[in-house]
PDB file of N, CA, C and O in Angstrom, chain B, residues numbered from 101:
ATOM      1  N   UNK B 101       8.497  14.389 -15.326  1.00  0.00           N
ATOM      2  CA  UNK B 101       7.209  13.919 -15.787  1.00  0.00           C
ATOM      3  C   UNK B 101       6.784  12.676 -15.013  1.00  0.00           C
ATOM      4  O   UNK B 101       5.581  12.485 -14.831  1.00  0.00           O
ATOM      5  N   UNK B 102       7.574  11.929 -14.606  1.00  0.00           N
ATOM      6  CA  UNK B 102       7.682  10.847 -14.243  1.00  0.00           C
ATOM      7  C   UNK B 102       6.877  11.182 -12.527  1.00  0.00           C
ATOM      8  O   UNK B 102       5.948  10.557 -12.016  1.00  0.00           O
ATOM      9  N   UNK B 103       7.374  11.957 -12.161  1.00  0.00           N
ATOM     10  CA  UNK B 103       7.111  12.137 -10.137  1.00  0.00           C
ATOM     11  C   UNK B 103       5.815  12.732 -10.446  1.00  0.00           C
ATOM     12  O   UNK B 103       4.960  12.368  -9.639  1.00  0.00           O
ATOM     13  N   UNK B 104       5.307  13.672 -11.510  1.00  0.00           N
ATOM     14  CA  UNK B 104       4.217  14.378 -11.832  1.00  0.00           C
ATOM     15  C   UNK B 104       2.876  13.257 -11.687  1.00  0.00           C
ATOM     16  O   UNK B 104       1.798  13.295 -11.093  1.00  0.00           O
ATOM     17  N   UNK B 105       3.726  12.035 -12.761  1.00  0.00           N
ATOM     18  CA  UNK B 105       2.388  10.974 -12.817  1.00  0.00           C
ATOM     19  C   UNK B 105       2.757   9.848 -11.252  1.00  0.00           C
ATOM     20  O   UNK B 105       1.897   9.013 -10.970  1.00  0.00           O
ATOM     21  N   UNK B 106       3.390   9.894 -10.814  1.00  0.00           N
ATOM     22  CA  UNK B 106       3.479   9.163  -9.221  1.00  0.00           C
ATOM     23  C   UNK B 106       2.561  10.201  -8.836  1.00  0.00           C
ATOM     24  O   UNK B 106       1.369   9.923  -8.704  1.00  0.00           O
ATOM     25  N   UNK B 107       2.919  11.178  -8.673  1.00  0.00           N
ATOM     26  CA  UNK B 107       1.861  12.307  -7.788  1.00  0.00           C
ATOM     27  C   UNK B 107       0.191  12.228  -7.927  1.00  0.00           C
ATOM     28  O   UNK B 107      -0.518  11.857  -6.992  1.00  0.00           O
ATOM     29  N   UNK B 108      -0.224  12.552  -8.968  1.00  0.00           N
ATOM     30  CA  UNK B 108      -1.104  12.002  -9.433  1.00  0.00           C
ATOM     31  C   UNK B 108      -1.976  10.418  -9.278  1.00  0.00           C
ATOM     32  O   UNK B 108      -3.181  10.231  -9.110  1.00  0.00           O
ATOM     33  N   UNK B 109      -0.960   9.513  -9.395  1.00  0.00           N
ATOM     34  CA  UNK B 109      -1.677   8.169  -8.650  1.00  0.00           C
ATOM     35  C   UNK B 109      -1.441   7.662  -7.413  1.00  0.00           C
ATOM     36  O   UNK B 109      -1.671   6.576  -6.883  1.00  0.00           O
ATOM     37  N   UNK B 110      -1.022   8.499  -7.126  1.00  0.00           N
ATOM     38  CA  UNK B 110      -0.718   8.553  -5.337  1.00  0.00           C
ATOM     39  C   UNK B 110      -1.805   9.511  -4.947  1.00  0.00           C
ATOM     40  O   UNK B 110      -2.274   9.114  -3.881  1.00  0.00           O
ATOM     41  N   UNK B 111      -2.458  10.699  -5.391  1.00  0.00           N
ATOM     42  CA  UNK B 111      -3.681  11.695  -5.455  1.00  0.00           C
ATOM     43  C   UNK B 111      -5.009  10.600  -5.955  1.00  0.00           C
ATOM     44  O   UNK B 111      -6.105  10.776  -5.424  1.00  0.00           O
ATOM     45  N   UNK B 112      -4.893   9.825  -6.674  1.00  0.00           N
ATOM     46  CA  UNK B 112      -6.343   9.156  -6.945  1.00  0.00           C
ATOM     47  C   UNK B 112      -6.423   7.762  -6.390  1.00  0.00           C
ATOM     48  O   UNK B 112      -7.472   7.117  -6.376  1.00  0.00           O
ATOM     49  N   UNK B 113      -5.596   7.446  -6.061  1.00  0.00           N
ATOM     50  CA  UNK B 113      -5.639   5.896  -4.847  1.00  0.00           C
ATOM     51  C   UNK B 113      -5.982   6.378  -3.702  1.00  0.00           C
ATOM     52  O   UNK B 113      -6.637   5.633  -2.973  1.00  0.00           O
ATOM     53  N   UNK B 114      -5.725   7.417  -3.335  1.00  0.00           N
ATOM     54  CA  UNK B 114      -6.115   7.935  -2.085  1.00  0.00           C
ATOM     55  C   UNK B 114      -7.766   8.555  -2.011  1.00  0.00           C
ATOM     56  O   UNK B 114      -8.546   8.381  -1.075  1.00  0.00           O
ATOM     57  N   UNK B 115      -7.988   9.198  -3.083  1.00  0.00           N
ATOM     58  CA  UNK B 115      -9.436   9.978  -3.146  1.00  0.00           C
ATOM     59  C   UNK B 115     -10.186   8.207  -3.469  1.00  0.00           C
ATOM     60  O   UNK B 115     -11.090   8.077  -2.643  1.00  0.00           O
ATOM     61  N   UNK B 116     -10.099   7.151  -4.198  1.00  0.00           N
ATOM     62  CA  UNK B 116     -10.528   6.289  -4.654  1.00  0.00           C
ATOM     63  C   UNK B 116     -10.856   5.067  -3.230  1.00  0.00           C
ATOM     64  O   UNK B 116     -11.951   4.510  -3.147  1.00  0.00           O
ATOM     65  N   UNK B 117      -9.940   4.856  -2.405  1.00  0.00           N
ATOM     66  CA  UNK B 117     -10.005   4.629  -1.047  1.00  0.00           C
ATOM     67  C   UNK B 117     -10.644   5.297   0.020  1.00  0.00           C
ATOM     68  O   UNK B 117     -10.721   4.858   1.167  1.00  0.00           O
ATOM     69  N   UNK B 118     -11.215   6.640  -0.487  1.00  0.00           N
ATOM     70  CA  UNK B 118     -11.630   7.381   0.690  1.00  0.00           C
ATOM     71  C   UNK B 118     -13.422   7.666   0.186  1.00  0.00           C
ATOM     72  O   UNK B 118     -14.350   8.296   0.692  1.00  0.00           O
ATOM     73  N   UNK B 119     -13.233   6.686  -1.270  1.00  0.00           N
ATOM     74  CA  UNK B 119     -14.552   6.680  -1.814  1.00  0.00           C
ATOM     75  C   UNK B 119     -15.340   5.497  -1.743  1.00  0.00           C
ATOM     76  O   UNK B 119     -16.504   5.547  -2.140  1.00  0.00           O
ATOM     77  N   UNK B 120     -14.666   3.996  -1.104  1.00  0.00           N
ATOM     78  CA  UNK B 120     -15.251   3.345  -1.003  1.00  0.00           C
ATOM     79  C   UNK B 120     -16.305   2.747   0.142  1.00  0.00           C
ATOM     80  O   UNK B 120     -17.019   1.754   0.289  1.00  0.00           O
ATOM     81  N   UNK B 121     -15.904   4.166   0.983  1.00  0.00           N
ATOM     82  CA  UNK B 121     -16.936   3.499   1.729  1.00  0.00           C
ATOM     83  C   UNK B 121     -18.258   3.986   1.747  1.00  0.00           C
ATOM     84  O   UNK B 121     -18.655   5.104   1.420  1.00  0.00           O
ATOM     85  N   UNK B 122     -18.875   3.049   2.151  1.00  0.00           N
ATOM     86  CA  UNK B 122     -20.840   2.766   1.225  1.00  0.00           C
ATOM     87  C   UNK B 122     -21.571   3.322   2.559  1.00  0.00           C
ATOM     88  O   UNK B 122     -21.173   3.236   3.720  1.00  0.00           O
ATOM     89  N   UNK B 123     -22.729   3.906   2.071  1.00  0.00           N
ATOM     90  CA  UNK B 123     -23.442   4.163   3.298  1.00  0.00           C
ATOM     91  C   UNK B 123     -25.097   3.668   3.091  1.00  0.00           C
ATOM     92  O   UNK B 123     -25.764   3.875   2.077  1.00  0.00           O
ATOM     93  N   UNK B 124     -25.409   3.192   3.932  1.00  0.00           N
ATOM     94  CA  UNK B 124     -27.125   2.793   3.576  1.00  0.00           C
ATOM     95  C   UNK B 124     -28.245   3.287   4.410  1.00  0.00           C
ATOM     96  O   UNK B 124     -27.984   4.137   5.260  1.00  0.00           O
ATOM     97  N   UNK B 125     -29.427   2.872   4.278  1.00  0.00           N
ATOM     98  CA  UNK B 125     -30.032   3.667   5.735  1.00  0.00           C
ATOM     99  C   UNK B 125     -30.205   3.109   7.381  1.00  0.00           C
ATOM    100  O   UNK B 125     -30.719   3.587   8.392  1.00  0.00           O
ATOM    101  N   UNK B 126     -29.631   2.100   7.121  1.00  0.00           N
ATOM    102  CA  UNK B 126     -28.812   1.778   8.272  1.00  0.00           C
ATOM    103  C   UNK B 126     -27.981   2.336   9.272  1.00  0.00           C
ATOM    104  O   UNK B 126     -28.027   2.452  10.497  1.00  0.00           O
ATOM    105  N   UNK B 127     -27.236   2.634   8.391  1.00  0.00           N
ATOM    106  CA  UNK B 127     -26.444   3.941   9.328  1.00  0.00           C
ATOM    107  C   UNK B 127     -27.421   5.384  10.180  1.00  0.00           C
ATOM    108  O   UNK B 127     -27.331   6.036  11.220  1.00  0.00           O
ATOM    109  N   UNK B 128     -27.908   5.347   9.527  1.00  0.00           N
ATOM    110  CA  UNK B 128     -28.850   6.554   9.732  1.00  0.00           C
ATOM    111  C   UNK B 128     -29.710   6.500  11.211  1.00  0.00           C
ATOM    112  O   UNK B 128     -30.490   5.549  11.249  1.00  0.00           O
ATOM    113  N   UNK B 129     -29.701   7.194  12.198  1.00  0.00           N
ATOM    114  CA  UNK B 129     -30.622   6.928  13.252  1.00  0.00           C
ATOM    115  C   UNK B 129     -31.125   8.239  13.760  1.00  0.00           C
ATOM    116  O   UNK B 129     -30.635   9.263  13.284  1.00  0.00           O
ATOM    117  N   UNK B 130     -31.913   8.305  14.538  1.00  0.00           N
ATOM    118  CA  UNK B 130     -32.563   9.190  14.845  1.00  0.00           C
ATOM    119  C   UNK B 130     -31.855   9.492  16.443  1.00  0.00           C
ATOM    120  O   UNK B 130     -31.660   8.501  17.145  1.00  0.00           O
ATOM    121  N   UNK B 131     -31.489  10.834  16.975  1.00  0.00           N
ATOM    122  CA  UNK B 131     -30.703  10.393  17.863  1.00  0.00           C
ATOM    123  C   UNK B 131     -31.841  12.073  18.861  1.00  0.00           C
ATOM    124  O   UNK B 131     -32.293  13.185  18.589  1.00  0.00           O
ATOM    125  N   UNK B 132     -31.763  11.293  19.788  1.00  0.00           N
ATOM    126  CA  UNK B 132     -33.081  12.486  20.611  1.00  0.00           C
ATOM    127  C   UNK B 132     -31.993  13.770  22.000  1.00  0.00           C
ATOM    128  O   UNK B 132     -32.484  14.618  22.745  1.00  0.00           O
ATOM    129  N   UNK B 133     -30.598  13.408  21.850  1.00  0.00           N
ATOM    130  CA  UNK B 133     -29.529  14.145  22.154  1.00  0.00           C
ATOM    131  C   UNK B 133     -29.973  15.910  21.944  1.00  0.00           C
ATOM    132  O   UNK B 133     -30.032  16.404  20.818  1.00  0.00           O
ATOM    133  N   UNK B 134     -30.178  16.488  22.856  1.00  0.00           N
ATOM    134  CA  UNK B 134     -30.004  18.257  22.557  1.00  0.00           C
ATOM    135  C   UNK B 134     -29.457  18.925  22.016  1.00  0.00           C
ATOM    136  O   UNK B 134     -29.940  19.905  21.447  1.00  0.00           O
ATOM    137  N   UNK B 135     -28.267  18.606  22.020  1.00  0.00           N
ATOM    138  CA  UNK B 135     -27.375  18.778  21.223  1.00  0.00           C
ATOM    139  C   UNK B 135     -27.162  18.662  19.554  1.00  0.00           C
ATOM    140  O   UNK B 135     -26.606  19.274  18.642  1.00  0.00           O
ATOM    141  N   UNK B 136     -28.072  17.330  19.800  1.00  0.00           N
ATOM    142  CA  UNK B 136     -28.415  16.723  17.973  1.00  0.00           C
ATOM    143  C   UNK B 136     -29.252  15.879  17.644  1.00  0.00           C
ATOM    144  O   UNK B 136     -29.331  14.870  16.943  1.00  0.00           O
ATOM    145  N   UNK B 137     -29.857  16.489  18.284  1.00  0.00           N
ATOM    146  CA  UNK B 137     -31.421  16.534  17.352  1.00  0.00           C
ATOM    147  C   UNK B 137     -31.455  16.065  16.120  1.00  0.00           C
ATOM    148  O   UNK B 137     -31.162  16.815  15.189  1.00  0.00           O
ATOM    149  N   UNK B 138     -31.746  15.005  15.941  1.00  0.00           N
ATOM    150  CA  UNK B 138     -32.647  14.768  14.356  1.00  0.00           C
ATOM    151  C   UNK B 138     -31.516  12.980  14.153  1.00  0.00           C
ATOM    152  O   UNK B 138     -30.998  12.106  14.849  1.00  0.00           O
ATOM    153  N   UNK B 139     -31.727  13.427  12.526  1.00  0.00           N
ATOM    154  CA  UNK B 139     -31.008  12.212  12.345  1.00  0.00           C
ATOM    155  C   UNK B 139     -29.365  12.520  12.275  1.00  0.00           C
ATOM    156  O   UNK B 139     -28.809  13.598  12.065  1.00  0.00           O
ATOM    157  N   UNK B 140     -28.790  11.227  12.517  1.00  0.00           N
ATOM    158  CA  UNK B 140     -27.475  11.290  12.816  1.00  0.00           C
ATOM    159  C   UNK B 140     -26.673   9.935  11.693  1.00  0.00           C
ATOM    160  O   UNK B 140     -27.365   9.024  11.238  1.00  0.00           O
ATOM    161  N   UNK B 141     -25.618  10.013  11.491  1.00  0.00           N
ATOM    162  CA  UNK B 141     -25.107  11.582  11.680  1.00  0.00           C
ATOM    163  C   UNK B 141     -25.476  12.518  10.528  1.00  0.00           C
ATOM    164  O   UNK B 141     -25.733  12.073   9.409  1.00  0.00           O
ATOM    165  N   UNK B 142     -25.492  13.455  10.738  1.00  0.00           N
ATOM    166  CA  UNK B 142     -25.877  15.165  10.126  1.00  0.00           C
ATOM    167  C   UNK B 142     -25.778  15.021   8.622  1.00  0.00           C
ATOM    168  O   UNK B 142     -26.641  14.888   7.755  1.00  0.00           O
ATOM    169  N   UNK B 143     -24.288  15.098   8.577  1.00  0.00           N
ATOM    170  CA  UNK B 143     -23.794  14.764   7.352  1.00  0.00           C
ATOM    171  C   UNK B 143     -24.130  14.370   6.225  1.00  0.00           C
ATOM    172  O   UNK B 143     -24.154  15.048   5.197  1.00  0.00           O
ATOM    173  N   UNK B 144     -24.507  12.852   6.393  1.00  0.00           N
ATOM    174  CA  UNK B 144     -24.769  12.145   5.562  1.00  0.00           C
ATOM    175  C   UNK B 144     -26.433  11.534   5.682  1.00  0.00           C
ATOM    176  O   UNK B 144     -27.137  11.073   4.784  1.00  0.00           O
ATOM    177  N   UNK B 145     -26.661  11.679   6.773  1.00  0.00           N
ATOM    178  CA  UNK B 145     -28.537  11.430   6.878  1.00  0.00           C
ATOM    179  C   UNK B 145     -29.248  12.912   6.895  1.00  0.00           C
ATOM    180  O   UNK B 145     -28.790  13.982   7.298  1.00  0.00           O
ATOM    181  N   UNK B 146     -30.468  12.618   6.343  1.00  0.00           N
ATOM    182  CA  UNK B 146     -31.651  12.976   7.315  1.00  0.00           C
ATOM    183  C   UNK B 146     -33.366  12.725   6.790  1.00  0.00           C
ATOM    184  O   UNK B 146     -33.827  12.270   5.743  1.00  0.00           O
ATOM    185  N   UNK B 147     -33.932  13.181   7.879  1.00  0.00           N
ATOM    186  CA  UNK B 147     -35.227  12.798   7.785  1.00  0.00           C
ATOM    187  C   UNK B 147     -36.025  13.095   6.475  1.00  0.00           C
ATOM    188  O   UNK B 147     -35.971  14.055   5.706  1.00  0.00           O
ATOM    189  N   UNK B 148     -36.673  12.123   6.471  1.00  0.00           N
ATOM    190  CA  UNK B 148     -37.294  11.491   5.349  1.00  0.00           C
ATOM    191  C   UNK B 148     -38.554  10.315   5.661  1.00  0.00           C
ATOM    192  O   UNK B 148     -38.537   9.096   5.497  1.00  0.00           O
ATOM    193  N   UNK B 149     -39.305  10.945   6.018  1.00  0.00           N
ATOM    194  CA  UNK B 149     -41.218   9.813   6.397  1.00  0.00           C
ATOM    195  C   UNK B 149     -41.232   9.335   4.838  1.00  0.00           C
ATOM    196  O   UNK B 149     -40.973   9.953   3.805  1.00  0.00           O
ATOM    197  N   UNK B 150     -41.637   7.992   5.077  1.00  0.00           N
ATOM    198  CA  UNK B 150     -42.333   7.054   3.623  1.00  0.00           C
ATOM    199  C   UNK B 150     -43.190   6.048   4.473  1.00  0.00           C
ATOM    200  O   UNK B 150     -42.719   5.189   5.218  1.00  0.00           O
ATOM    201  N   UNK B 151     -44.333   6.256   4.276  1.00  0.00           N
ATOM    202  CA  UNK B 151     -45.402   5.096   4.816  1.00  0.00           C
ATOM    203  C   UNK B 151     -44.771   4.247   5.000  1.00  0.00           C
ATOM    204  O   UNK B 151     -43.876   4.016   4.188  1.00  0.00           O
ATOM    205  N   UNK B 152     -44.969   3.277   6.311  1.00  0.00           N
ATOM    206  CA  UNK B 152     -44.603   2.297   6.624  1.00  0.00           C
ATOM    207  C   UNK B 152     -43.510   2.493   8.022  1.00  0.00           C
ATOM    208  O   UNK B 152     -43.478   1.757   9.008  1.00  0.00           O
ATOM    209  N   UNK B 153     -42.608   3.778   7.745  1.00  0.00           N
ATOM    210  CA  UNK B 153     -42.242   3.372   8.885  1.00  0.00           C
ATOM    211  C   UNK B 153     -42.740   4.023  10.106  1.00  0.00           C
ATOM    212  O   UNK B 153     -43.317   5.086  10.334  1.00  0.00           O
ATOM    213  N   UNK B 154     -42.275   2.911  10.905  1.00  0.00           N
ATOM    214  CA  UNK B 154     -42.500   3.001  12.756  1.00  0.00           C
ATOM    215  C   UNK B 154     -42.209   3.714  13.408  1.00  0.00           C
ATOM    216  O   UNK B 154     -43.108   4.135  14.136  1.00  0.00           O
ATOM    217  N   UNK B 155     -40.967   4.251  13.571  1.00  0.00           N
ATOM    218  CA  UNK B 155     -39.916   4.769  14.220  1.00  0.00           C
ATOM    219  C   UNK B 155     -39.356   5.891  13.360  1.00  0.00           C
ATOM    220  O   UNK B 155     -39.194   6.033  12.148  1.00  0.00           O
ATOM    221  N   UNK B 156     -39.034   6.905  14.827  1.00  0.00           N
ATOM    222  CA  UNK B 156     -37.862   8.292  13.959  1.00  0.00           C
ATOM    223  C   UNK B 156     -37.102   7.617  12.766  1.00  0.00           C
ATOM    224  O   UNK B 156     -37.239   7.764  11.551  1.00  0.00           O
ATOM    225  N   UNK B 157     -35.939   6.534  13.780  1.00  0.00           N
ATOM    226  CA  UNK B 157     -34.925   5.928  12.978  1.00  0.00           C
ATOM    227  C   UNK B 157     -35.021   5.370  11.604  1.00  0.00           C
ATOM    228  O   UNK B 157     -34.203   5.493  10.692  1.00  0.00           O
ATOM    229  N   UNK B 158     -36.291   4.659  11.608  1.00  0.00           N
ATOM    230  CA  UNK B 158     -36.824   4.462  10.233  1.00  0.00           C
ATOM    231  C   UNK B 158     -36.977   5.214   9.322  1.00  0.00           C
ATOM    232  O   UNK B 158     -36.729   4.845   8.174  1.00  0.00           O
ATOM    233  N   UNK B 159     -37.469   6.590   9.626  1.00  0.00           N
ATOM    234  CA  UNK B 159     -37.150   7.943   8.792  1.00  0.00           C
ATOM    235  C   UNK B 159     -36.322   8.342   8.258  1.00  0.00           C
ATOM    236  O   UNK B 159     -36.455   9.056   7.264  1.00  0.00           O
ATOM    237  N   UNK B 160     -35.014   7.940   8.845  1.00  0.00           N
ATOM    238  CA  UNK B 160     -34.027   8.539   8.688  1.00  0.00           C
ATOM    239  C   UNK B 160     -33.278   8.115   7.407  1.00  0.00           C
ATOM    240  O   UNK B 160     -33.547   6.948   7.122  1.00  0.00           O
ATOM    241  N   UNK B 161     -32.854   8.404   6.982  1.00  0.00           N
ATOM    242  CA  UNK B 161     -32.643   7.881   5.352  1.00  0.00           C
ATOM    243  C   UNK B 161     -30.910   8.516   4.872  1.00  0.00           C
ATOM    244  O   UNK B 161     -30.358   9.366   5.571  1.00  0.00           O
ATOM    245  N   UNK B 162     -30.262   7.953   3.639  1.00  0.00           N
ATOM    246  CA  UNK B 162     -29.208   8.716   3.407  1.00  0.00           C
ATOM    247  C   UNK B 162     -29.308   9.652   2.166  1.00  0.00           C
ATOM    248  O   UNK B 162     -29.691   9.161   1.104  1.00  0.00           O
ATOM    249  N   UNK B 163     -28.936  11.177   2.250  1.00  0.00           N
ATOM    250  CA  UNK B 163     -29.106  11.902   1.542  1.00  0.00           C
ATOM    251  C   UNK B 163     -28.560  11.441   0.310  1.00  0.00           C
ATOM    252  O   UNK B 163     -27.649  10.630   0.143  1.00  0.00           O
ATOM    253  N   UNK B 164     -29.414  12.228  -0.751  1.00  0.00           N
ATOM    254  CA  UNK B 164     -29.030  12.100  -2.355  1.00  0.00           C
ATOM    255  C   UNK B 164     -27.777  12.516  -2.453  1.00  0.00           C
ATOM    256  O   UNK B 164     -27.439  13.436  -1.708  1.00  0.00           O
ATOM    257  N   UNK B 165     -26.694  11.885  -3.482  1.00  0.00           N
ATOM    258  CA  UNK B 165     -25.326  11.814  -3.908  1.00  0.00           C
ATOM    259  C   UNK B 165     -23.951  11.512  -2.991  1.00  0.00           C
ATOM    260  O   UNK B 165     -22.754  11.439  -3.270  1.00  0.00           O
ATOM    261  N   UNK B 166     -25.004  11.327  -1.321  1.00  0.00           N
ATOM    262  CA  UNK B 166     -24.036  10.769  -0.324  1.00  0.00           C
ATOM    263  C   UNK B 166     -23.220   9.174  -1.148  1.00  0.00           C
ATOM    264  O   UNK B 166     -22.102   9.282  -1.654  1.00  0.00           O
ATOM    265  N   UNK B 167     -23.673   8.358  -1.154  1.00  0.00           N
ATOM    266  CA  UNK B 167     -23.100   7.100  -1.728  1.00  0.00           C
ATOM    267  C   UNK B 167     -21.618   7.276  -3.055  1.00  0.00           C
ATOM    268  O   UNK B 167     -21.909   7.329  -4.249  1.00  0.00           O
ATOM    269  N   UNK B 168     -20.515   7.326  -2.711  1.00  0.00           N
ATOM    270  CA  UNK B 168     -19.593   7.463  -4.051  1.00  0.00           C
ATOM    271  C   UNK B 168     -19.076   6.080  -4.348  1.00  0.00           C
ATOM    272  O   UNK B 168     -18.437   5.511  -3.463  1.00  0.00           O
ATOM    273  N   UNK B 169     -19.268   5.535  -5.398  1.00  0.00           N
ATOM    274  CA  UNK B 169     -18.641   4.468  -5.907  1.00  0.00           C
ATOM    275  C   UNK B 169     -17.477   4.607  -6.389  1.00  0.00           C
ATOM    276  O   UNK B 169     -17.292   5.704  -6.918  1.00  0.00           O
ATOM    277  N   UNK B 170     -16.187   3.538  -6.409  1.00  0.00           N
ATOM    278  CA  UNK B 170     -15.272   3.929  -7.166  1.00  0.00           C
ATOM    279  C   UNK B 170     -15.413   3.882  -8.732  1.00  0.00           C
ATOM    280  O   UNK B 170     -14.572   4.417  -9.455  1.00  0.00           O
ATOM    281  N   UNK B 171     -16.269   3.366  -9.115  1.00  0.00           N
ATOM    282  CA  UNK B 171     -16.477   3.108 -10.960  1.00  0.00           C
ATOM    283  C   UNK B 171     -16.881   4.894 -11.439  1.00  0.00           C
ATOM    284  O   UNK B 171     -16.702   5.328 -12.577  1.00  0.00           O
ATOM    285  N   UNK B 172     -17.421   5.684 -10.318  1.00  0.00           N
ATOM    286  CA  UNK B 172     -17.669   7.453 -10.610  1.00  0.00           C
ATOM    287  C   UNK B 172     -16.566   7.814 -10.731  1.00  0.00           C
ATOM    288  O   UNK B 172     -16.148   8.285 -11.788  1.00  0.00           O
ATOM    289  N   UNK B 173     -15.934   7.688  -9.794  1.00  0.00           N
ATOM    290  CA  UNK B 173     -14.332   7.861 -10.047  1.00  0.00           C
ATOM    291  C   UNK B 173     -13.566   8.026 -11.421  1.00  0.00           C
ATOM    292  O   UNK B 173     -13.025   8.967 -12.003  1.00  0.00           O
ATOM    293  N   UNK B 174     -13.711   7.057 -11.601  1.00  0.00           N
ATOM    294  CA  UNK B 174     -12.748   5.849 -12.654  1.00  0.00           C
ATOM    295  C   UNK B 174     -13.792   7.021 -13.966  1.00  0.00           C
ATOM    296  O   UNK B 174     -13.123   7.350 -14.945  1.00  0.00           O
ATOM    297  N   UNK B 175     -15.115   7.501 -13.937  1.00  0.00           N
ATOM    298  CA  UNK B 175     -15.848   7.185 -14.813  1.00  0.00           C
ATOM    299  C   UNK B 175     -14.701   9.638 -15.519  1.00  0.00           C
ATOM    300  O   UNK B 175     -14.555  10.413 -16.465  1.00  0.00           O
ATOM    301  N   UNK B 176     -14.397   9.439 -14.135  1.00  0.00           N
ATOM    302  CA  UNK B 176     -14.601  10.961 -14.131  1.00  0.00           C
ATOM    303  C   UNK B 176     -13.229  11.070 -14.897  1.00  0.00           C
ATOM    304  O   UNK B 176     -13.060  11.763 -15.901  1.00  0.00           O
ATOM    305  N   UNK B 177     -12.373  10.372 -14.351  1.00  0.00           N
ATOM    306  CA  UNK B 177     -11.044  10.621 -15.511  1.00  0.00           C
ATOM    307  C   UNK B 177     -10.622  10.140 -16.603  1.00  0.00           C
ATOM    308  O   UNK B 177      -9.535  10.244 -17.172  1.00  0.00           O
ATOM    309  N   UNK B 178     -12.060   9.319 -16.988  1.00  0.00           N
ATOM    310  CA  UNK B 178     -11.608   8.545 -18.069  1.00  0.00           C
ATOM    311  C   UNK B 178     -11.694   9.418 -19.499  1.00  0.00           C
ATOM    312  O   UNK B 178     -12.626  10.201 -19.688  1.00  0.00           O
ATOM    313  N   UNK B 179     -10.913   9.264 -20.225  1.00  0.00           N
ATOM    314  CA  UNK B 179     -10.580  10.685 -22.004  1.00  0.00           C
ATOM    315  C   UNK B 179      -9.484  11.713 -21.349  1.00  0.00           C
ATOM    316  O   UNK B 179      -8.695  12.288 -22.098  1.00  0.00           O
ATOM    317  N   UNK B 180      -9.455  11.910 -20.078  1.00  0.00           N
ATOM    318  CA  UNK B 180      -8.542  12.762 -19.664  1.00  0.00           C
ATOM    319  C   UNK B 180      -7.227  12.383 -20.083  1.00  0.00           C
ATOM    320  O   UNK B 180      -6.897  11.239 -19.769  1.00  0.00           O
ATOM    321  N   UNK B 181      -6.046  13.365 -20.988  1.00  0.00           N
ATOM    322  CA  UNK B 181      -5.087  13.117 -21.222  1.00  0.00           C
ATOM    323  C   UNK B 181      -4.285  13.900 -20.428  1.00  0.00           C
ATOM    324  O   UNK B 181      -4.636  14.884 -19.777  1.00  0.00           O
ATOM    325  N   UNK B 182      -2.810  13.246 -20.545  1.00  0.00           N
ATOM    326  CA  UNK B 182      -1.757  13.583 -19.306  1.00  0.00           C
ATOM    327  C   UNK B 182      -0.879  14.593 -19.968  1.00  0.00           C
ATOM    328  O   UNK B 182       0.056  15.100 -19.348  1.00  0.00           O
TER     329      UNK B 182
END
């Protein structure tokens, strides 16, 4: 029982670390490459016009539910019994 619950918080320190990192629209650019076209990276951006901006890059925005906090985390196993 004991290696079961090591396993386990050795499984959510790791997903919890691999959740903290933040993304904004900063990251996001518009990249004019043939290859890849649009906003970059793929993944986690894309285009999105809102008055005001100038530039592709400005468009470029981070998709909905990209951002994971660790408190979602925390929020998802919490009542869960072992």
């Amino acid at each position: 029982m004991t290696l079961l619950s090591l396993g386990l918080l050795a499984l959510s320190a790791a997903t919890a670390s691999a959740a903290t990192v933040l993304v904004d629209d900063s990251t996001c650019v518009w990249s004019w490459s043939p290859s890849s076209l649009g906003c970059q990276p793929s993944a986690l951006c894309e285009y999105n016009f809102n008055v005001g901006d100038l530039t592709l890059s400005e468009s470029c925005r981070v998709k909905d539910g990209v951002n994971l906090y660790p408190q979602q985390l925390h929020l998802a196993f919490a009542g869960t019994t072992a």
